[in-house]
Structure formats: C-alpha cells, structure tokens
C-alpha positions in Angstrom: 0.0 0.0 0.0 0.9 4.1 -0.2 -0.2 6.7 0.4 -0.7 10.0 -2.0 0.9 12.6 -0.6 0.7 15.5 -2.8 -1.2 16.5 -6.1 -0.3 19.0 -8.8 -2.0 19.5 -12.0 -0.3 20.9 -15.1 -1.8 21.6 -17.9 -3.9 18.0 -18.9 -1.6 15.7 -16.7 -1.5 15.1 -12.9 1.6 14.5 -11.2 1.2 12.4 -7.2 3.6 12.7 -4.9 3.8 9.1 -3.6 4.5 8.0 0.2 5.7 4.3 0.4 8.4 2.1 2.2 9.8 0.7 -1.0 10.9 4.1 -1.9 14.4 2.8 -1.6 14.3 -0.2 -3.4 13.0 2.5 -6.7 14.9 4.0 -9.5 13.8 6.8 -11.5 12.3 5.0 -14.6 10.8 2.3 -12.9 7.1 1.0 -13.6 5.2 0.9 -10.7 1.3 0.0 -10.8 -0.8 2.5 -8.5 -4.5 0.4 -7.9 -3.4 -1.3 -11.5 -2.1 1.7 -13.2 1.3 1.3 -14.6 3.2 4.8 -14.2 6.6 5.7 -14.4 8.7 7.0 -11.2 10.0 10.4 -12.3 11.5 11.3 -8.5 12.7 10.3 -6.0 13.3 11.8 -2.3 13.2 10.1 1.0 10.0 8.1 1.6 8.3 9.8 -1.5 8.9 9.6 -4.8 6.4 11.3 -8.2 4.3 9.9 -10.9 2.8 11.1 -13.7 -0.7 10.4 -15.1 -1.5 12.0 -18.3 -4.9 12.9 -19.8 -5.6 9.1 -21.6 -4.8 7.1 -18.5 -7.3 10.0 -16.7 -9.4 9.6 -18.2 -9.7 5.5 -18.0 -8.7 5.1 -14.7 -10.0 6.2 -11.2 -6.9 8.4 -11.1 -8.8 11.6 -11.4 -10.6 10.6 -7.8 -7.1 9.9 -6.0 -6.7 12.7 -3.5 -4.5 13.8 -0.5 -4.5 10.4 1.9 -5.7 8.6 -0.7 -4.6 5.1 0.0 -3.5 2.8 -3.2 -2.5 -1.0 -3.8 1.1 -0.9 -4.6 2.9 -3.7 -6.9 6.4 -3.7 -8.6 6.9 -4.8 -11.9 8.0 -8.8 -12.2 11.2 -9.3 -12.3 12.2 -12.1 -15.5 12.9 -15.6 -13.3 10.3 -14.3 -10.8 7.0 -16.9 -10.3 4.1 -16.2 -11.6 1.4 -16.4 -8.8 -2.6 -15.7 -10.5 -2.8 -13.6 -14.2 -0.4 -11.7 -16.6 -1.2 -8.2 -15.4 0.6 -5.4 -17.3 -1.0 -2.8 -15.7 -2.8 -1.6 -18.7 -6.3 -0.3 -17.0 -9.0 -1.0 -19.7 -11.9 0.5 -17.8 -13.4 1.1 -14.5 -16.4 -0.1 -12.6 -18.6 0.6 -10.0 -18.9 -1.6 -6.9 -22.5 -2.2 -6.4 -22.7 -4.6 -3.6 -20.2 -5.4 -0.2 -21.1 -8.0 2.1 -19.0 -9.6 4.9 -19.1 -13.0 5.2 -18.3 -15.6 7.9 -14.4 -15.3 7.2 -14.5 -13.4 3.8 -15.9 -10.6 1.9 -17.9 -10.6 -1.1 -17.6 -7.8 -3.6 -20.4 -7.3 -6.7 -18.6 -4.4 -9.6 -20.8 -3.3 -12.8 -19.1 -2.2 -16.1 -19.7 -1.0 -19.3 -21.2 -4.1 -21.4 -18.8 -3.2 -23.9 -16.0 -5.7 -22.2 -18.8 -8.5 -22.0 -16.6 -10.5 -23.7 -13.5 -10.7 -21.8 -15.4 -11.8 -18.6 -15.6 -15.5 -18.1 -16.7 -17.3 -15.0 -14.2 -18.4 -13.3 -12.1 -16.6 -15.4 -9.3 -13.4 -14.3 -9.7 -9.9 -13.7 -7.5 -7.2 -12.0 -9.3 -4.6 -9.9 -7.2 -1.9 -8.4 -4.3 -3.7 -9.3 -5.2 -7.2 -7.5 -5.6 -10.4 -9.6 -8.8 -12.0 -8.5 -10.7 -14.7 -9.8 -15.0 -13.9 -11.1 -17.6 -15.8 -10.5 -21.9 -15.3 -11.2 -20.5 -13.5 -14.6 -22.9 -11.3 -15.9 -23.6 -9.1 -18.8 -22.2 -6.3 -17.2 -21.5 -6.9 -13.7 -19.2 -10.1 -11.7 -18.3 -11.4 -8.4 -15.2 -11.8 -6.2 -14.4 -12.7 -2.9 -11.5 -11.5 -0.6 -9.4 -13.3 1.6 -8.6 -11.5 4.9 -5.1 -11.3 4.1 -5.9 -9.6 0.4 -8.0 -7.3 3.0 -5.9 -6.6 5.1 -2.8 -5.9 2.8 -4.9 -3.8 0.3 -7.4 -1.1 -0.6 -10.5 -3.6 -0.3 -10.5 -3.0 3.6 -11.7 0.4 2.6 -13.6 0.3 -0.8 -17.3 1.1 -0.5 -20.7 0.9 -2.5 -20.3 3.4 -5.2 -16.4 3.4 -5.2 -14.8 3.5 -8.8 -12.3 0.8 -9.4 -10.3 -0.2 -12.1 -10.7 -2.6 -14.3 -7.9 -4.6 -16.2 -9.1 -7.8 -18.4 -7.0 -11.2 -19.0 -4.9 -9.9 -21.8 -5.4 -13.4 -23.6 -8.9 -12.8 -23.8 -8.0 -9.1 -25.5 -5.8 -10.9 -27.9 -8.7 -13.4 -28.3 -11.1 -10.8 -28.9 -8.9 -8.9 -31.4 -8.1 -11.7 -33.6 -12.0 -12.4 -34.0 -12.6 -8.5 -35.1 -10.0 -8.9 -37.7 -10.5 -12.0 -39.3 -14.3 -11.0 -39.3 -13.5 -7.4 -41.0 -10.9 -9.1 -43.3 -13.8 -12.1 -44.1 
C-alpha cells in the first residue's frame, strides 16, 4: 500500500507525490502500478517519490478521484525468473467499474462491480480480472456486472478494507482474452 501525498496538475496531466516504504528499493524509470495503473517514477526523495498520469490514462482510470490520503494498492513490476502467482497483469487499465454490492461474510468478503457491457466479452466465469491492481478470480459473470471474494489477508494488505458501494475501481481484463477478442474483429473485417 501508499499513500498519495501531494497533487499538482499541469496543464492536462497530474503528477502524485507518492509516500511508500519501498521508496528505496526504486529508481527513476521504474514502472510501478498504482490500484493497476502502470506509471513511471520520475522522482525520487526520501519516503516519496512522483508519478505522472497523463490525460488518456485520466481519463480510464479512477486516477482523477485519487486525493490527499488517498490510500493505493502498490505492486512492482516482475522481475524475469520471478514466479508467476494468479494472471499476466501489465497494468494496462482498460476501464473502471462501480462496486455495487459489499457484504461480509463468515471469514470473507464478497464484492459485486458493474461495467460497461462493452468488455462482455472478456469476462468469463471463473475466469481473471485485476481490480485496483489485484488479480482476482470472477464468478456469477454477468452481462455487465461479476463477483469476487477476498481473503482477509488480500483485506488486510490492500485497498478492499476500505472500498465502498459506489467506489470507482479499475478494471484490467486477462490480456489473452483481449488478444482473443482482437483476432476475432480482424478475421471478421478481413472475411
């Protein structure tokens, strides 16, 4: 997790100043996903280092609603050699969603998100999705809307502890299921 620490808008683009413990394990350069949005590290100083997010990813992600205190899931980029634990996330946000439904249950939570119909297609039960940057598995896949469940470590160690009916989250889809997709649009406008 960190913490945003410090806004500044210029021009179309937003630049975060970024509190986190892993600040010394960063280098300038360095992707770092922010609730699954791959930005850049242009600073670095102390316990803080900057990102910036310009007017595209804005506008797809819930980056326009991160204030002061806002609290994000943090996650490095893999390292080549590293294991591969749930999905291929590249931290590409496709789209958000809406959470429409929390519910505690007897050791777990239960989270309901709608989307835009338009991403039907890439939502499989039991399939993979990443929402604000954590690799879950869906289940009761609708036309627009799917199911996860948390594990009280995933709440503990993330935003979930703190997302509400009504929060935006973003929304990244298994990127063999884009690929999928893509090939099926282009053979059919090729056909």
């Amino acid at each position: 997790m960190a913490v945003v620490a410090g806004i500044q808008r210029e021009g179309s683009n937003i630049t975060f100043s970024i509190e986190s413990d892993v600040c010394p394990e960063l280098k300038i350069d360095q992707s770092v996903a922010h609730n699954g949005v791959c930005l850049t590290v242009t600073a670095i100083e102390g316990n803080r280092y900057t990102v910036t997010a310009v007017a595209e990813t804005i506008g797809k992600t819930n980056a326009g609603y991160w204030r002061q205190g806002s609290k994000l899931n943090l996650e490095r980029a893999l390292r080549v050699g590293d294991r591969l634990d749930g999905h291929f996330v590249q931290g590409h946000v496709d789209t958000t969603g809406t959470c429409i439904e929390k519910r505690t249950l007897d050791g777990s939570w239960l989270y309901r998100f709608r989307f835009s119909k338009s991403f039907a297609a890439l939502v499989i039960e039991k399939g993979s999705v990443c929402v604000n940057g954590v690799s879950l598995t869906l289940f009761n896949v609708g036309m627009d809307e799917f199911t996860v469940t948390i594990i009280p470590y995933t709440f503990e160690h993330t935003n979930f502890s703190i997302l509400e009916e009504g929060d935006i989250v973003n929304l990244e889809f298994d990127v063999l299921g884009k690929y999928s997709r893509r090939q099926q649009e282009v053979a059919a406008a090729n056909a």
